[in-house]
N, C-alpha and C positions, 0 to 999 in steps of 0.2 A: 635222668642219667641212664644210659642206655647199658648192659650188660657190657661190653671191651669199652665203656667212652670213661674218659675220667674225667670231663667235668659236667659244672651242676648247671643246673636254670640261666644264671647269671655271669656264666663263662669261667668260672672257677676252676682251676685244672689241680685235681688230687693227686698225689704221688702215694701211691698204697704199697709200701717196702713188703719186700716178701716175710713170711714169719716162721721158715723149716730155717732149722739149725745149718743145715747142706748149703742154704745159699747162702749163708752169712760168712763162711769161709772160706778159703781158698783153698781148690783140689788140686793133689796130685804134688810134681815137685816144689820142694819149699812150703806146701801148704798142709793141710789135715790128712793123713790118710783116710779114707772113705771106712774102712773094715774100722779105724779107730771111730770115727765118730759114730758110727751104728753100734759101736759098743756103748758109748756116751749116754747113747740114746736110749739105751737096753738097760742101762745102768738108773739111769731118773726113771725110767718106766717103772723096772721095780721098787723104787723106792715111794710109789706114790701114797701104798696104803701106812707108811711109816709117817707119810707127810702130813697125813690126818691126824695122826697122835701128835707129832710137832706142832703143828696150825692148833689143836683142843689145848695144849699147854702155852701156846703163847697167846690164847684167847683170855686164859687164868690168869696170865702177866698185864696183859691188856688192862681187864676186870678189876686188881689190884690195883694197877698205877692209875687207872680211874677213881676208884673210892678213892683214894690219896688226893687228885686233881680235884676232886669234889670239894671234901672235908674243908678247903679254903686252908691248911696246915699254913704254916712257916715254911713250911716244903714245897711249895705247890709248882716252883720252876721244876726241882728235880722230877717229880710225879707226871709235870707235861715233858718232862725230855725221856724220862722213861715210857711213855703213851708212843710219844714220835720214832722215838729206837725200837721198838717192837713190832708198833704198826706199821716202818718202813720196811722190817726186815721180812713182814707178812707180804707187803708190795712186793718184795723182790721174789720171792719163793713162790707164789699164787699158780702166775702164767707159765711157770715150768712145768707144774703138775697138773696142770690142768682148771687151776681154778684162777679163772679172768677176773673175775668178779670179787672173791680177795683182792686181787692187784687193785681194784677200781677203789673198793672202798678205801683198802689202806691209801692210795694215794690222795683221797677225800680227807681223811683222815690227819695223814700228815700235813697237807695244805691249810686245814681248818688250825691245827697247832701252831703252824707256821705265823700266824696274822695273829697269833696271842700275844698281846705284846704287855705286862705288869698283869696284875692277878686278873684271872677271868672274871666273866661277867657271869649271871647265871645263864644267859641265854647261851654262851658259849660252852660253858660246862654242860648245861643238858644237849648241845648238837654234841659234842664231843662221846657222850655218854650214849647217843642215837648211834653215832657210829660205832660205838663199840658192841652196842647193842646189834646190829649189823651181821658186824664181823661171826658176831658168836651164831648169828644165826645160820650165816653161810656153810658154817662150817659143821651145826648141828643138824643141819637138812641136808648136806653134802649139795649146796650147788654147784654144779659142775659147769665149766664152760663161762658163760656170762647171766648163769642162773635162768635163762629163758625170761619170760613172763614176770615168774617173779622178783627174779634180777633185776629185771626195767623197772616194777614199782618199790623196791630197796630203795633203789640208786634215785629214780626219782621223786621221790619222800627226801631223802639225805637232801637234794637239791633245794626243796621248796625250804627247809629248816634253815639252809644255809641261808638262801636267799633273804628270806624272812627276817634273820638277823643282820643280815648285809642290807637295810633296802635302797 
């Protein structure tokens, strides 16, 4: 695939949406003012180093409603719906601040929850448990971005576990 071509080997044509806040809305009348959304943007910026302290405490909610998912309890729907509401709202929060790679594994995360269907299995609690294990890592080595290198071999470890359990 050649640097302007968007498709692959096999004729494949990729649509790659742009990812600046600027072009997702619409300028001028009836749409965003520009001076407002560069505030918007000034505004998440500063809050990234706060986002660290949010992301380490919902890493602890995570952590919790996994020992809970673990334990096999009488609880264990509520402990995976509290896994999938934390780890989703880490998706959603990630790619604002900066970290892709949050976004990636929460959404690994919440997909692996998703296919839980009556009490887990062990093999599903321990991916579960990888994932969270993940998460925390992400966030205790501050990967930034899509973590580089070590992003890749997270995300591809989470994969092979999935897989493994999926074969």
């Amino acid at each position: 695939m050649g640097k302007g071509d968007n498709r692959d080997e096999s004729g494949a044509t990729f649509v790659r949406p742009p990812d600046t806040l600027s072009t997702k809305v619409r300028m001028g009348a009836g749409g965003v003012d520009s001076a407002v959304l560069d505030k918007a943007e000034a505004l998440i910026a500063s809050l990234r180093d706060d986002y660290l302290t949010w992301a380490a405490e919902d890493v602890t909610r995570l952590e919790d409603a996994m020992a809970r998912f673990d334990a096999g309890t009488d609880d264990v729907e509520t402990a995976r719906q509290d896994l999938f509401r934390t780890a989703h709202d880490m998706k959603g929060q990630g790619g604002s601040f900066g970290y892709e790679l949050v976004t990636e594994v929460g959404d690994r995360l919440c997909r692996l929850l998703e296919a839980i269907h009556g009490p887990p299995t062990p093999e599903q609690r321990e991916a579960a448990a990888l994932h969270v294990e993940a998460m925390r890592l992400v966030i205790a080595q501050r990967l930034e971005g899509d973590g580089g290198t070590s992003g890749a071999a997270l995300v591809s470890g989470l994969e092979r576990i999935v897989r493994k359990m999926n074969p």
